[in-house]
N, C-alpha and C positions, 0 to 999 in steps of 0.2 A: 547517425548513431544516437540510441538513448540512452538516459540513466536511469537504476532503478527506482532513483524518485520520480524521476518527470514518468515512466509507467504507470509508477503507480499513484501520484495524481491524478494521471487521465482517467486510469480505471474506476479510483473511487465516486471523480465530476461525470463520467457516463453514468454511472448506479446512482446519481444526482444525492448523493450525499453528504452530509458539510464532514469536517476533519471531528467534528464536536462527537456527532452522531453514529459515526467511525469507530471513532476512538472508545465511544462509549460501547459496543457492540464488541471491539475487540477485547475489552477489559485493562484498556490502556488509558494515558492520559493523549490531548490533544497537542500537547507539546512534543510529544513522545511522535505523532504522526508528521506532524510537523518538521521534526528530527529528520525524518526518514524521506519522507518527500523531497527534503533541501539537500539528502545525501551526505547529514555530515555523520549520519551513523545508518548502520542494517540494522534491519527487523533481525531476530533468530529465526532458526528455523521453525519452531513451535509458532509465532507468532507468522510470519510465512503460510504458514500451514492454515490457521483460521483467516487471514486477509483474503486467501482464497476464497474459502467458506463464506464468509462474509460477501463478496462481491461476485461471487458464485463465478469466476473464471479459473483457467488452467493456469499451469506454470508456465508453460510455453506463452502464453498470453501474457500474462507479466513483465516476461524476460524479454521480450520480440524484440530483437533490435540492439541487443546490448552484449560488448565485447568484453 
């Protein structure tokens, strides 16, 4: 079983991205990614919405694995 950080870690390090370059792209800070990654907070959905964008996957692909 995963979490939605460790997803979305892996998505961002296959798109070979750093969290800096991310962040800058999403129009957020790297701390802010960082957050999210570690799981102690969720993206909204607005921000959801462009990580997709950004890393050019699906929602299902995100979520794979997580109850």
């Amino acid at each position: 079983m995963n979490t939605f950080g460790q997803n979305l870690k892996s998505a961002r390090k296959n798109s070979k991205i750093s969290q800096k370059e991310f962040a800058a792209k999403l129009g957020t800070t790297q701390q802010r990614v960082s957050e999210w990654e570690c799981d102690k907070i969720e993206p909204s959905l607005f921000n959801i919405i462009r990580i997709l964008r950004v890393l050019e996957i699906t929602f299902e692909e995100l979520t794979d694995g997580i109850e």
